[in-house]
Backbone bond lengths (Angstrom), bond angles and torsions (degrees), N, CA, C in turn:
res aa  C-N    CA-C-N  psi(-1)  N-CA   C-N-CA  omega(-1)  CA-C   N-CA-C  phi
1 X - - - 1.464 - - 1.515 109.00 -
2 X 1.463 118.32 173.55 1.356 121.31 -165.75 1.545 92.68 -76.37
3 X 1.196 146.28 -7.27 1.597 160.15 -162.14 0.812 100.45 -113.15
4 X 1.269 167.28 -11.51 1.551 157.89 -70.09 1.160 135.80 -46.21
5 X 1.580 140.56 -160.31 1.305 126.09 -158.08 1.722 120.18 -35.44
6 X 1.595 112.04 150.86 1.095 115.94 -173.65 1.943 87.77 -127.37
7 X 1.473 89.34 154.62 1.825 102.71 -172.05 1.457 83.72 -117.36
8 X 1.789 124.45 142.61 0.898 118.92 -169.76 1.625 98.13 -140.44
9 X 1.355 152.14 116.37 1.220 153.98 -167.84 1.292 100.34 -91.90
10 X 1.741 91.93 131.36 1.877 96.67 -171.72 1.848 97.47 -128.85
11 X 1.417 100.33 12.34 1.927 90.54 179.58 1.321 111.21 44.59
12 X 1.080 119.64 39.16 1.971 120.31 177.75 1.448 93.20 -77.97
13 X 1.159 159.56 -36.09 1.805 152.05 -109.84 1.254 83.58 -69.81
14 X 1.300 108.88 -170.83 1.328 141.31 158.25 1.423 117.61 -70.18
15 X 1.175 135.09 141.78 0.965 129.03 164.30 1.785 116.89 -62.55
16 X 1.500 146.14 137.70 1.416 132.88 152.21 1.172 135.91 -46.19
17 X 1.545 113.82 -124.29 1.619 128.66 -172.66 1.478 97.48 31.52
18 X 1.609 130.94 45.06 1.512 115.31 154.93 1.153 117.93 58.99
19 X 1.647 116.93 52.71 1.529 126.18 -168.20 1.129 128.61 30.16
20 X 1.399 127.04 13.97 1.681 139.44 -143.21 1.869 87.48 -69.34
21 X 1.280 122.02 -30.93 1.394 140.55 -164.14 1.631 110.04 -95.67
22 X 1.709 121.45 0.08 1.689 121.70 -163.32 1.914 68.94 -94.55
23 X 1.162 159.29 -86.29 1.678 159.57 -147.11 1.351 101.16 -36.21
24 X 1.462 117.96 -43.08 1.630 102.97 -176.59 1.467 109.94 -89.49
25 X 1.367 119.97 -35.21 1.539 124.61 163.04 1.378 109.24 -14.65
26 X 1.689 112.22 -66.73 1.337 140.29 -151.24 1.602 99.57 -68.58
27 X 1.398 113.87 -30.28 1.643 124.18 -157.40 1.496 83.86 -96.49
28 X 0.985 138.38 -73.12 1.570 121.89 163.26 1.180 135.75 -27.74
29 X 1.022 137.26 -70.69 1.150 143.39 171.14 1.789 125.67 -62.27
30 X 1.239 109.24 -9.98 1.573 129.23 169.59 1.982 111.98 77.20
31 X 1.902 96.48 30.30 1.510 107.96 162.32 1.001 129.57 118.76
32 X 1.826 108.14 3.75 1.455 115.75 161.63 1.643 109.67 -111.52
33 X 1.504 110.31 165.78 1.512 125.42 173.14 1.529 122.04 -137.26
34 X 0.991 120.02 165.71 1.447 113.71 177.20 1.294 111.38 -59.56
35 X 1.188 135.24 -61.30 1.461 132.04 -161.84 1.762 86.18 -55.54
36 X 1.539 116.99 -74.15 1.804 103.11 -146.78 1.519 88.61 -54.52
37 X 1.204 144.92 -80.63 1.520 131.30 -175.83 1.909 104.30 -5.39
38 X 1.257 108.09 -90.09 1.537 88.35 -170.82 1.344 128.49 -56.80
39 X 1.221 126.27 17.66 1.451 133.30 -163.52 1.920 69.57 -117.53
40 X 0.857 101.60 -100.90 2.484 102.53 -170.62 1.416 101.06 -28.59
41 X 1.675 141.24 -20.95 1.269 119.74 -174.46 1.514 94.40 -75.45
42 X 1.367 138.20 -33.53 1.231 147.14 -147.22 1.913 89.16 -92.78
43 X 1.312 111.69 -71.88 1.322 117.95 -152.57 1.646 121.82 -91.63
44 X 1.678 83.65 -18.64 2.014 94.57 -168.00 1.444 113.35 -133.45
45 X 1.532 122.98 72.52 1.272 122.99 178.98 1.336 123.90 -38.54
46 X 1.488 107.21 -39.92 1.747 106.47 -177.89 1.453 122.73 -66.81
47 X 1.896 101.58 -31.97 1.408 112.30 -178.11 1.301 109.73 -76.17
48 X 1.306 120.71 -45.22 1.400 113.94 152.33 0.832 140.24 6.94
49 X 1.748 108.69 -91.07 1.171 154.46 -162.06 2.052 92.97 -65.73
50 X 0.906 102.41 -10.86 1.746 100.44 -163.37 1.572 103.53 -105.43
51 X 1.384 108.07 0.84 1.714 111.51 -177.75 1.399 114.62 -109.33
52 X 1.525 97.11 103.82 1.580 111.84 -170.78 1.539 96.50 -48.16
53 X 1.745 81.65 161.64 1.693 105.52 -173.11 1.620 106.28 -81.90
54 X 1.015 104.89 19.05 1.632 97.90 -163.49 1.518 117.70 -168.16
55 X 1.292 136.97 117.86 1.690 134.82 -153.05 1.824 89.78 -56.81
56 X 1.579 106.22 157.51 1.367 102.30 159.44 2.010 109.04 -67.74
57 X 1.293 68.12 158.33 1.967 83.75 164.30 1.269 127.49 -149.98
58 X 1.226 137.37 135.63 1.911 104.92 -9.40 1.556 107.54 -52.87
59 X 1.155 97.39 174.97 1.489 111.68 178.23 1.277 107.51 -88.76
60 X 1.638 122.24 147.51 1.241 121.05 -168.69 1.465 130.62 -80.93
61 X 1.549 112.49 12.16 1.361 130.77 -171.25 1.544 107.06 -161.35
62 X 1.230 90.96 167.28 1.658 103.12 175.59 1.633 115.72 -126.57
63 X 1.043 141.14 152.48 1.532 123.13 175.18 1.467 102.51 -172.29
64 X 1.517 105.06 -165.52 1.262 98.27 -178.56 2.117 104.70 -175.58
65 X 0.882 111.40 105.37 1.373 120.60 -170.86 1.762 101.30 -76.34
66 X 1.293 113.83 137.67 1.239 125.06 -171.28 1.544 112.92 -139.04
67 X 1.434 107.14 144.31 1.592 103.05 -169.46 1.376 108.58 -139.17
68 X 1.008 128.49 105.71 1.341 165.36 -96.44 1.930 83.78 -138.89
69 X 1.910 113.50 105.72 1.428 93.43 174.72 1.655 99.58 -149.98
70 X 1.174 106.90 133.28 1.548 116.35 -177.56 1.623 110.68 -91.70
71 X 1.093 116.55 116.47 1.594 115.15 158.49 1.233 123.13 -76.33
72 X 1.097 136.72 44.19 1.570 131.78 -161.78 1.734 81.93 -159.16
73 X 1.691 87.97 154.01 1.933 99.36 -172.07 1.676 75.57 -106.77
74 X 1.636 100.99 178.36 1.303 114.26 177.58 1.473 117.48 122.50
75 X 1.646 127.05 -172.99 1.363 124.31 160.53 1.304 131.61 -132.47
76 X 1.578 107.82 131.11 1.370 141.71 -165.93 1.626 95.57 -40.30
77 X 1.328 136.84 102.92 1.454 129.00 -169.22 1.871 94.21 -111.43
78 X 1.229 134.40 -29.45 1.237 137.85 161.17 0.882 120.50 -133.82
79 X 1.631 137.20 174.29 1.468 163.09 -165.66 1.338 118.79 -124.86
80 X 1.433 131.07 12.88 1.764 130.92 -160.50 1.631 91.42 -32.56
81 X 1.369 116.18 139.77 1.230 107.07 167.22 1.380 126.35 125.61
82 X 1.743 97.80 -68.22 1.689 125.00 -160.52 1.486 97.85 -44.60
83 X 1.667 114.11 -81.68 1.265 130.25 -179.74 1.656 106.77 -24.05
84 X 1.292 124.53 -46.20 1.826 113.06 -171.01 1.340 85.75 -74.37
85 X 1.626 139.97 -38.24 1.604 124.22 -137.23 1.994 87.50 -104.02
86 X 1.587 107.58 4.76 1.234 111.26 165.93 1.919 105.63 -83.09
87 X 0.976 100.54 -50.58 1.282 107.41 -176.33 1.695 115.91 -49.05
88 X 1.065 115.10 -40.36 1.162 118.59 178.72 1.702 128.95 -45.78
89 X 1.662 102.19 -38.60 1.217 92.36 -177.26 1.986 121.85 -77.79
């Protein structure tokens, strides 16, 4: 700019929750995620170079990340449940 450089915020990050969400990424998309993508744009031109410009379509999976949150202090003494909503995947 006539002022010079301008910093411009584009909210690209990563998403959080501890990649718990990069495994289904991968199942969608048929094995890439955001994080390893920006990790090969930096380090691995070829791998890079191999990540279509564009998600498949349809996408090769379906899923659904869930976040599990208690308002109450205290300790977790059972799970009713977990084990079937284990089964599921």
């Amino acid at each position: 700019t006539s002022d010079g450089p301008c910093l411009v915020e584009m909210n690209c990050r990563s998403h959080g929750w501890d990649g718990a969400w990069v495994p289904l990424a991968k199942m969608l998309t048929g094995g890439y995620a955001q994080p390893d993508v920006a990790v090969a744009s930096h380090l691995d031109v070829s791998a890079f170079a191999k990540i279509p410009a564009v998600y498949p379509s349809p996408l090769k999976a379906t899923g659904q990340n869930v976040m599990l949150v208690s308002f109450f202090c205290g300790t977790v003494r059972s799970t009713p449940g977990y084990d079937k909503m284990k089964q599921l995947s």
